[in-house]
PAFI-977045 format. One record per atom (N, C-alpha, C, O): residue number from 0; residue in one letter; atom name; x, y, z. Coordinates in pm, whole numbers, plus 50000, padded with zeros to 5 digits. Example, Ala and Ser with C-alpha at 12.3 -4.5 7.8 and 13.67 -1.06 7.14 Angstrom:
2
+-----+------+------+-------+-------+-------+
: pos : code : site :    px :    py :    pz :
+-----+------+------+-------+-------+-------+
:   0 :    A :    N : 51319 : 49431 : 50780 :
:   0 :    A :   CA : 51230 : 49550 : 50780 :
:   0 :    A :    C : 51320 : 49670 : 50780 :
:   0 :    A :    O : 51424 : 49668 : 50846 :
:   1 :    S :    N : 51285 : 49775 : 50708 :
:   1 :    S :   CA : 51367 : 49894 : 50714 :
:   1 :    S :    C : 51290 : 50003 : 50787 :
:   1 :    S :    O : 51341 : 50114 : 50804 :
+-----+------+------+-------+-------+-------+
// end
This chain:
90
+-----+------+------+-------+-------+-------+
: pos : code : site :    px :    py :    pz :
+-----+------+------+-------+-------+-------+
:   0 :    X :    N : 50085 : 49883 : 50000 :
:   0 :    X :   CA : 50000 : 50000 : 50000 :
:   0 :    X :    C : 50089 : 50123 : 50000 :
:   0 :    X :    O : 50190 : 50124 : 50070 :
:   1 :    X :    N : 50052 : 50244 : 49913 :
:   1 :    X :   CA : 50094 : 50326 : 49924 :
:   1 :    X :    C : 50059 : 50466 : 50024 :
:   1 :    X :    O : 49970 : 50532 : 49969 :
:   2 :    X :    N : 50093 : 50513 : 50121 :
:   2 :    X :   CA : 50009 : 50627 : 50173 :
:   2 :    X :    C : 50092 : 50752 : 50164 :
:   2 :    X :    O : 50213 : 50760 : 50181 :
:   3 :    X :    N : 50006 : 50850 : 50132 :
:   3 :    X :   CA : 50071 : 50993 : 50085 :
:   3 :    X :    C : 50013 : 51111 : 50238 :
:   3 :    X :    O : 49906 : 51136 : 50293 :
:   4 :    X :    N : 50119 : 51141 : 50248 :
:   4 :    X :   CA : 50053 : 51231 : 50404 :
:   4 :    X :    C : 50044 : 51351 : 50350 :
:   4 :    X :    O : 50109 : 51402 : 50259 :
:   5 :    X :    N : 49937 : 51403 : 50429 :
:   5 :    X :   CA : 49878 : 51480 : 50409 :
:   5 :    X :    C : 49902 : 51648 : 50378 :
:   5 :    X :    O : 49823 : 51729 : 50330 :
:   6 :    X :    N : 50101 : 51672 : 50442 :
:   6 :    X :   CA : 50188 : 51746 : 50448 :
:   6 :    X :    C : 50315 : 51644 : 50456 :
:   6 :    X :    O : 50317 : 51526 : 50491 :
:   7 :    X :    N : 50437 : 51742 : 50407 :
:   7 :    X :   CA : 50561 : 51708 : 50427 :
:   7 :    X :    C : 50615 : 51717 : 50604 :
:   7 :    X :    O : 50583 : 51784 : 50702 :
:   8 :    X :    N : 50683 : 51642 : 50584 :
:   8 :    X :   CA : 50729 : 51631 : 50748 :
:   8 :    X :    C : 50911 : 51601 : 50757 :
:   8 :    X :    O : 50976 : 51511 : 50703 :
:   9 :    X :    N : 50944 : 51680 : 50820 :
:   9 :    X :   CA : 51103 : 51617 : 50838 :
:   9 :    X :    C : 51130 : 51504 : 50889 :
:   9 :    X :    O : 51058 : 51466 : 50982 :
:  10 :    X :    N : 51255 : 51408 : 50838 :
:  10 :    X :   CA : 51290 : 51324 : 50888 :
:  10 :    X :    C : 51296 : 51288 : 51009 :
:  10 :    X :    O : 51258 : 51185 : 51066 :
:  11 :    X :    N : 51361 : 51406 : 51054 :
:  11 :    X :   CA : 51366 : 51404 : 51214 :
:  11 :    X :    C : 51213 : 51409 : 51287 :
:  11 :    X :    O : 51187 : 51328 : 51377 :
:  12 :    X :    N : 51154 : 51469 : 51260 :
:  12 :    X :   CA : 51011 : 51430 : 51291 :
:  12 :    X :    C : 50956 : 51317 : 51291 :
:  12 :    X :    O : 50907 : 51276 : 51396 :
:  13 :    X :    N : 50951 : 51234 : 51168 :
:  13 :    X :   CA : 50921 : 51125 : 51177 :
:  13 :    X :    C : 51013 : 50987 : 51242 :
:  13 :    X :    O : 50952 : 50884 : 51268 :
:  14 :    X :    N : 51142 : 50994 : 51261 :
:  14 :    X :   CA : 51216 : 50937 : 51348 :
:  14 :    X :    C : 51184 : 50923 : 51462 :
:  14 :    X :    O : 51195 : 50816 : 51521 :
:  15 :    X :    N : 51116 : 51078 : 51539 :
:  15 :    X :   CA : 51105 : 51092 : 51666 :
:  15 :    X :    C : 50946 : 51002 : 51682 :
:  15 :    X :    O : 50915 : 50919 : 51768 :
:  16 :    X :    N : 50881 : 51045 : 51587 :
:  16 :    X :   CA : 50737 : 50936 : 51635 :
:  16 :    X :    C : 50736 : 50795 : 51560 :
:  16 :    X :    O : 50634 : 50725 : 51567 :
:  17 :    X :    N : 50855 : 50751 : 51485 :
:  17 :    X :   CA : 50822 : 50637 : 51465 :
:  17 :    X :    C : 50879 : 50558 : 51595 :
:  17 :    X :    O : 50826 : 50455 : 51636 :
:  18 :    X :    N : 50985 : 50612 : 51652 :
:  18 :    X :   CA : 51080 : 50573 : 51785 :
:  18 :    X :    C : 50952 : 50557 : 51865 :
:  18 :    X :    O : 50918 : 50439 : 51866 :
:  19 :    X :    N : 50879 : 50627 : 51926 :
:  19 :    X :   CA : 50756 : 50652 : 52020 :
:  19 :    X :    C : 50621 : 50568 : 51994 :
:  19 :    X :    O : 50529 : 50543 : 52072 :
:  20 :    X :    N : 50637 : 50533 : 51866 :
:  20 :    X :   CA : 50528 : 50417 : 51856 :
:  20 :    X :    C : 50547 : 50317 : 51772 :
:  20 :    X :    O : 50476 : 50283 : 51678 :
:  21 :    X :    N : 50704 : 50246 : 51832 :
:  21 :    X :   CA : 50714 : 50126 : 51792 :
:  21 :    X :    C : 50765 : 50063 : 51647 :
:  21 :    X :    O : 50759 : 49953 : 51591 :
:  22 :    X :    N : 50815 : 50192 : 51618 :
:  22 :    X :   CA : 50882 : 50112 : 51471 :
:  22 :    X :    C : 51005 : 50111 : 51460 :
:  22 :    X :    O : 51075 : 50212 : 51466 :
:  23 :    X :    N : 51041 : 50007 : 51444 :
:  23 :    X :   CA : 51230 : 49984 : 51465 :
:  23 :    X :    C : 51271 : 50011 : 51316 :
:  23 :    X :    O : 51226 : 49942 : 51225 :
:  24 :    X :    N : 51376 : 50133 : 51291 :
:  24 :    X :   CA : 51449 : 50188 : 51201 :
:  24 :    X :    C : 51583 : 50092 : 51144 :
:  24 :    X :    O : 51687 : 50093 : 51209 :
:  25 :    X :    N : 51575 : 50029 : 51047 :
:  25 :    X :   CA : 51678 : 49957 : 51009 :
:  25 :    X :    C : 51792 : 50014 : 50897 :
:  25 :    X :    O : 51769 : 50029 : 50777 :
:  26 :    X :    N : 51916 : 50040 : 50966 :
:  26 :    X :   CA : 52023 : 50116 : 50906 :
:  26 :    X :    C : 52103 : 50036 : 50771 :
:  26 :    X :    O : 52170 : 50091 : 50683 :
:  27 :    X :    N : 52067 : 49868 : 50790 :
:  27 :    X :   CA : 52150 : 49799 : 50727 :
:  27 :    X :    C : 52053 : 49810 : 50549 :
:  27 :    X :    O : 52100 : 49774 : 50441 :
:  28 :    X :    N : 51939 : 49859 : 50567 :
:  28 :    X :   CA : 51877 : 49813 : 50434 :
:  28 :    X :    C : 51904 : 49964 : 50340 :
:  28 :    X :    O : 51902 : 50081 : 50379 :
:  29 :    X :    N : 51923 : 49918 : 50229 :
:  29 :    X :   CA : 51989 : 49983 : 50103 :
:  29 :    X :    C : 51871 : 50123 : 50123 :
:  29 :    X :    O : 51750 : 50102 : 50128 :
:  30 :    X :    N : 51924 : 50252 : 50133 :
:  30 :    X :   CA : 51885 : 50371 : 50106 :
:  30 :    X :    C : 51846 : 50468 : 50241 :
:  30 :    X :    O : 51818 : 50586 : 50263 :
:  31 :    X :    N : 51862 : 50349 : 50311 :
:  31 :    X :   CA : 51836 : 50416 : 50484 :
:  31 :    X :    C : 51663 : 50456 : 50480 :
:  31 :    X :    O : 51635 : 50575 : 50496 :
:  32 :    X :    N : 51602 : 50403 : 50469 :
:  32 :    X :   CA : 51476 : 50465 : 50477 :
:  32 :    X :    C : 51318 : 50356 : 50514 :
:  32 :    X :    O : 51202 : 50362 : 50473 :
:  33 :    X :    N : 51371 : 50287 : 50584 :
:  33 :    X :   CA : 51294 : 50161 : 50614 :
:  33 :    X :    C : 51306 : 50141 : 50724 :
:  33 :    X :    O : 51417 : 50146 : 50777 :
:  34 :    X :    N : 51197 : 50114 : 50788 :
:  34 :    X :   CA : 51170 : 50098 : 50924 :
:  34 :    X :    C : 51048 : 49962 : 50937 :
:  34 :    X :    O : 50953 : 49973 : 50859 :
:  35 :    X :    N : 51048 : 49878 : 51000 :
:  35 :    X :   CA : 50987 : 49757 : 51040 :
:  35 :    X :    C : 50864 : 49763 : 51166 :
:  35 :    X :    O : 50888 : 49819 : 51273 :
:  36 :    X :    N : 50749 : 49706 : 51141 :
:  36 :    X :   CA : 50677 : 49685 : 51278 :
:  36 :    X :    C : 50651 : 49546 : 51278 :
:  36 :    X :    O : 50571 : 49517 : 51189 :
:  37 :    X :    N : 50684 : 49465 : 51333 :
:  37 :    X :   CA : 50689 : 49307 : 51340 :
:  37 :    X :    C : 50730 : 49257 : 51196 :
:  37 :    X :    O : 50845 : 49303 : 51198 :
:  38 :    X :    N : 50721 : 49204 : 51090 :
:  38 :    X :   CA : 50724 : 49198 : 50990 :
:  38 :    X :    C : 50629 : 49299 : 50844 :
:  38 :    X :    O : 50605 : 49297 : 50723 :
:  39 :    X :    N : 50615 : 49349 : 50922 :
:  39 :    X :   CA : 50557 : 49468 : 50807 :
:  39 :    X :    C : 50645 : 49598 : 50786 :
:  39 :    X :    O : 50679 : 49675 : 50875 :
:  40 :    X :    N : 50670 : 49607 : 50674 :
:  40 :    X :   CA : 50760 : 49699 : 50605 :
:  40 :    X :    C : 50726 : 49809 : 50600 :
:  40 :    X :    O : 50611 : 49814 : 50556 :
:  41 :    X :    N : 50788 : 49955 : 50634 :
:  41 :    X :   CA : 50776 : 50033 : 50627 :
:  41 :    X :    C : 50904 : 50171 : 50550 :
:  41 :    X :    O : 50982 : 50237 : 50619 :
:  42 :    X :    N : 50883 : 50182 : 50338 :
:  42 :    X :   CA : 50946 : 50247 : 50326 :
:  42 :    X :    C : 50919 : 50374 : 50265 :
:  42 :    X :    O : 50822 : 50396 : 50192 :
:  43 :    X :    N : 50999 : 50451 : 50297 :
:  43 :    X :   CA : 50946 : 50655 : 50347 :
:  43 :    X :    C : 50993 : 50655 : 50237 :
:  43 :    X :    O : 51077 : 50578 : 50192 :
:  44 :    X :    N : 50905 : 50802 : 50151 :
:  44 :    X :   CA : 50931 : 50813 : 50036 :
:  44 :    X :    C : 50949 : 50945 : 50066 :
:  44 :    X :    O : 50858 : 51025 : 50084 :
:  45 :    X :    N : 51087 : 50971 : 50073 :
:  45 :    X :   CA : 51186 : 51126 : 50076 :
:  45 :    X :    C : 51228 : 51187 : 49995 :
:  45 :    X :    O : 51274 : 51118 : 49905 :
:  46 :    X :    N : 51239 : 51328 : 49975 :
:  46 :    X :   CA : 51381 : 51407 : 49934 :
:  46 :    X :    C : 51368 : 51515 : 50024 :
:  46 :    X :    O : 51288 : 51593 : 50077 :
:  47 :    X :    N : 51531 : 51467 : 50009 :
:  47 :    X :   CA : 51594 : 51560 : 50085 :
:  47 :    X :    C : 51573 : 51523 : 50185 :
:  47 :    X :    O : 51550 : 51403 : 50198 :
:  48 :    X :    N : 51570 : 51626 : 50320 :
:  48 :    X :   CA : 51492 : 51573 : 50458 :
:  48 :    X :    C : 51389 : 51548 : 50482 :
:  48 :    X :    O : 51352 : 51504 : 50591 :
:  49 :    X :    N : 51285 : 51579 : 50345 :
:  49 :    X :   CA : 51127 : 51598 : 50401 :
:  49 :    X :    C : 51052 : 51441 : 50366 :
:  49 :    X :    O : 51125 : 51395 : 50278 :
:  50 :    X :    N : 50969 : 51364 : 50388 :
:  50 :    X :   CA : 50938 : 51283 : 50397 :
:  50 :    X :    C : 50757 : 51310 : 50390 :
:  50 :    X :    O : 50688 : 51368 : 50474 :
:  51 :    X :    N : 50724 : 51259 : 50287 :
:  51 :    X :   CA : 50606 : 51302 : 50217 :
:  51 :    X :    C : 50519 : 51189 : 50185 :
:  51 :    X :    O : 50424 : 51209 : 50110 :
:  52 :    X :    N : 50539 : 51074 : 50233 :
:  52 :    X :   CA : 50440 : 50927 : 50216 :
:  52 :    X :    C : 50562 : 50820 : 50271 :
:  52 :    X :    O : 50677 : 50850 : 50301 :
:  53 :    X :    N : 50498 : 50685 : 50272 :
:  53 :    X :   CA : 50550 : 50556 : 50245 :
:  53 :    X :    C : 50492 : 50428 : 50194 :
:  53 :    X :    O : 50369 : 50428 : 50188 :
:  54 :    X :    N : 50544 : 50336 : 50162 :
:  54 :    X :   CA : 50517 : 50243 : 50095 :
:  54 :    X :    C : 50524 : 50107 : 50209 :
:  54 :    X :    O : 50618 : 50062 : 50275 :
:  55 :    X :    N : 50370 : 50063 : 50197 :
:  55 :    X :   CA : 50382 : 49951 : 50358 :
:  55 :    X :    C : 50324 : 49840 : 50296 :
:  55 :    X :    O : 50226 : 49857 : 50224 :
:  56 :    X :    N : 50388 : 49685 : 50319 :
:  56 :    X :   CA : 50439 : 49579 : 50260 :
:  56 :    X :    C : 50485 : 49483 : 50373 :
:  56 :    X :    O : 50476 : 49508 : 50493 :
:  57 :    X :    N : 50541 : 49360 : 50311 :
:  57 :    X :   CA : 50536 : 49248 : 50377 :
:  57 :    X :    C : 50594 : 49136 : 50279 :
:  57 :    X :    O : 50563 : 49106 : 50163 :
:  58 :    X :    N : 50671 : 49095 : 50350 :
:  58 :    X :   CA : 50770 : 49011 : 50272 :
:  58 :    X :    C : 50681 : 48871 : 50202 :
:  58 :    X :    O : 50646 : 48780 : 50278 :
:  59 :    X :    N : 50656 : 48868 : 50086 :
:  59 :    X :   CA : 50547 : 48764 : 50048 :
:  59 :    X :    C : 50443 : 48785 : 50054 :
:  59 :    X :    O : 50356 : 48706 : 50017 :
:  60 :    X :    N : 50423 : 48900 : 50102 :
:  60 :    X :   CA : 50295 : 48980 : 50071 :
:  60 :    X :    C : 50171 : 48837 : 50174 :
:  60 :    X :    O : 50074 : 48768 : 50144 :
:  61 :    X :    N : 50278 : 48867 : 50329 :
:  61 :    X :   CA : 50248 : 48816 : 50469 :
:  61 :    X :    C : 50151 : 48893 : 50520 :
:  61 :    X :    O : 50128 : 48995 : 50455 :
:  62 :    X :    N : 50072 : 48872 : 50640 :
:  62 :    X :   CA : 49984 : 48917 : 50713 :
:  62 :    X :    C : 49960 : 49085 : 50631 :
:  62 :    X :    O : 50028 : 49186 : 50645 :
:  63 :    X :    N : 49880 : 49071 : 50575 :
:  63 :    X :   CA : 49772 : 49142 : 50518 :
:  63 :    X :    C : 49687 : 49206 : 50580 :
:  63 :    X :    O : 49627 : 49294 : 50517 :
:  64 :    X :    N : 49660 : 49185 : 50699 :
:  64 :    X :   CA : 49569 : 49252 : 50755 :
:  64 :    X :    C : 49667 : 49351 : 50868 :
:  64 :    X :    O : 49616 : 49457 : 50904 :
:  65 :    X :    N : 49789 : 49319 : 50915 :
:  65 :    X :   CA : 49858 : 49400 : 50963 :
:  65 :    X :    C : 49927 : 49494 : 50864 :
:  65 :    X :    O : 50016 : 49574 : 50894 :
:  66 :    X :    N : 49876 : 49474 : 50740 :
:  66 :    X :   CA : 49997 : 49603 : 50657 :
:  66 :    X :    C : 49871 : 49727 : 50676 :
:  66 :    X :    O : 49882 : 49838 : 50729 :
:  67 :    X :    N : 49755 : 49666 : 50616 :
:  67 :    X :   CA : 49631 : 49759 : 50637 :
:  67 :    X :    C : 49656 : 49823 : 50741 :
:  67 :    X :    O : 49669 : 49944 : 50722 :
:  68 :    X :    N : 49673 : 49769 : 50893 :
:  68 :    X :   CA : 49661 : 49806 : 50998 :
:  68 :    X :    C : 49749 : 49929 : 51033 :
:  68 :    X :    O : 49710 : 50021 : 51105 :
:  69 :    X :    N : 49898 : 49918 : 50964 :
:  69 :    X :   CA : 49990 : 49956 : 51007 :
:  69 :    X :    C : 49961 : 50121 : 50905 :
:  69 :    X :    O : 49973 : 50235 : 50949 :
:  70 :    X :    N : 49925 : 50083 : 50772 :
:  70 :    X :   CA : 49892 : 50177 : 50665 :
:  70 :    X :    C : 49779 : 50298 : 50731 :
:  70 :    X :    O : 49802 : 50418 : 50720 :
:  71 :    X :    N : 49675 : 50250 : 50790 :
:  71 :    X :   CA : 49626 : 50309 : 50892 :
:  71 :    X :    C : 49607 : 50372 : 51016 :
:  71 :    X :    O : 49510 : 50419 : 51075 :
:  72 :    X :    N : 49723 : 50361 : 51037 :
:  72 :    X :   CA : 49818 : 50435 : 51178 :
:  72 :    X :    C : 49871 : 50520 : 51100 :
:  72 :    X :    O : 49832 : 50634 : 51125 :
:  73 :    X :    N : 49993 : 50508 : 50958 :
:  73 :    X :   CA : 49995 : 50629 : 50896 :
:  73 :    X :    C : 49913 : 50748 : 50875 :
:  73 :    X :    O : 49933 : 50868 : 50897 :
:  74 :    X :    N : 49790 : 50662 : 50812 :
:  74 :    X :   CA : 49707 : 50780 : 50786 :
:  74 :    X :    C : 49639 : 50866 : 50881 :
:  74 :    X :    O : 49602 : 50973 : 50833 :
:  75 :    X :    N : 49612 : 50844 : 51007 :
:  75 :    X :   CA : 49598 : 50889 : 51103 :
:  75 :    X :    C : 49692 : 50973 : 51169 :
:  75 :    X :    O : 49673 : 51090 : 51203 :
:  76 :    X :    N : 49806 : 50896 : 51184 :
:  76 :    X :   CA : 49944 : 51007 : 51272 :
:  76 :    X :    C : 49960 : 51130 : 51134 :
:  76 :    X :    O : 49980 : 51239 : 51188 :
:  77 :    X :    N : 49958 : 51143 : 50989 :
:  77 :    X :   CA : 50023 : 51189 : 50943 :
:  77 :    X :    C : 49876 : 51267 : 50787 :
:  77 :    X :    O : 49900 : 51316 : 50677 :
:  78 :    X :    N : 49738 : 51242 : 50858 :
:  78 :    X :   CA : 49654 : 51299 : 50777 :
:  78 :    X :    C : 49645 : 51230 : 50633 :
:  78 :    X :    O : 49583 : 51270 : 50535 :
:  79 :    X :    N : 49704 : 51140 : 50644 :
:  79 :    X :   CA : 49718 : 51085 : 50535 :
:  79 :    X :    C : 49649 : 51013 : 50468 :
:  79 :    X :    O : 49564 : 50955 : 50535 :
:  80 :    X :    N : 49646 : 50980 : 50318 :
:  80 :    X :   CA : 49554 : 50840 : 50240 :
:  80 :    X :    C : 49652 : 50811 : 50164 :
:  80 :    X :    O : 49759 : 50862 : 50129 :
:  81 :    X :    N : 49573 : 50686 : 50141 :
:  81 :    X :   CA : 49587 : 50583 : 50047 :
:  81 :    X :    C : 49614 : 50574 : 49909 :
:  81 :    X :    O : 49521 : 50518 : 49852 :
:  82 :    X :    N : 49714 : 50609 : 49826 :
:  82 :    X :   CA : 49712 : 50635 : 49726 :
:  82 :    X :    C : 49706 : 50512 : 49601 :
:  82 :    X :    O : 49678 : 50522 : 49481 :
:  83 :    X :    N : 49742 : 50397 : 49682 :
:  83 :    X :   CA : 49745 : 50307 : 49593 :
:  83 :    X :    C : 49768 : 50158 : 49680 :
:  83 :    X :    O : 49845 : 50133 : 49773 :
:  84 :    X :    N : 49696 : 50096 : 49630 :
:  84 :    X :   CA : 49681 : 49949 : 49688 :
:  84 :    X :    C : 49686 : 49821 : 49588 :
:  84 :    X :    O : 49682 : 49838 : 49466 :
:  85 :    X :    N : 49694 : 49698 : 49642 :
:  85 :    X :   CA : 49722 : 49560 : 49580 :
:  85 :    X :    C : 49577 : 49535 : 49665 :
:  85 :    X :    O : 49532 : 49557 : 49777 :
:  86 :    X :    N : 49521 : 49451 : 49485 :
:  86 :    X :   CA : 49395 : 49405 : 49529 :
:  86 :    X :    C : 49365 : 49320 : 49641 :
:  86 :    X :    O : 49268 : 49317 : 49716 :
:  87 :    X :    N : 49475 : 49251 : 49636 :
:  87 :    X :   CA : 49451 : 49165 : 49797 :
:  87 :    X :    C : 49437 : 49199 : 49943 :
:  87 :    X :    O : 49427 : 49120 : 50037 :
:  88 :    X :    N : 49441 : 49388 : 49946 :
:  88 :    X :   CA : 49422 : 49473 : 50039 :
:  88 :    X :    C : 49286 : 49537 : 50063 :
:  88 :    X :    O : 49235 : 49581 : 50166 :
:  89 :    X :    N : 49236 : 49526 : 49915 :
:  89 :    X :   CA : 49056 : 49615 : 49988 :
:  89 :    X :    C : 48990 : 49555 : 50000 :
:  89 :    X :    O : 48880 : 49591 : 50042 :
+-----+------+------+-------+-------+-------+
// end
């Protein structure tokens, strides 16, 4: 799923509330911009510092109902929707 927030937000902003609700930031994956909540993927779609959506996924396209879940905490913390989904999501 894709979600587009609703405003731009700095990195550092979103560092500080992904830290605060549980999303572990992983340094080792290619582009620095991925962060994990149990197995659901979480990658920020940036330039520069500002951070303006992400792209939330699951390795094998796994628990499905937690990407929704997680896609939906975006849109909430960050005003955000849905810009684009895999049919196996609506």
């Amino acid at each position: 799923m894709h979600v587009d927030f609703g405003k731009s937000i700095t990195r550092d902003a979103f560092d500080e509330w992904a830290g605060n609700n549980g999303f572990r930031y992983s340094p080792q994956t290619v582009g620095q911009q991925t962060f994990y909540v149990d197995s659901v993927e979480i990658s920020l779609k940036q330039k520069g510092d500002m951070v303006n959506g992400a792209r939330v996924s699951s390795y094998y396209m796994e628990n499905l109902e937690s990407i929704k879940q997680v896609a939906a905490f975006l849109c909430t913390g960050f005003q955000g929707t849905v810009s684009h989904s895999d049919p196996e999501l609506i």
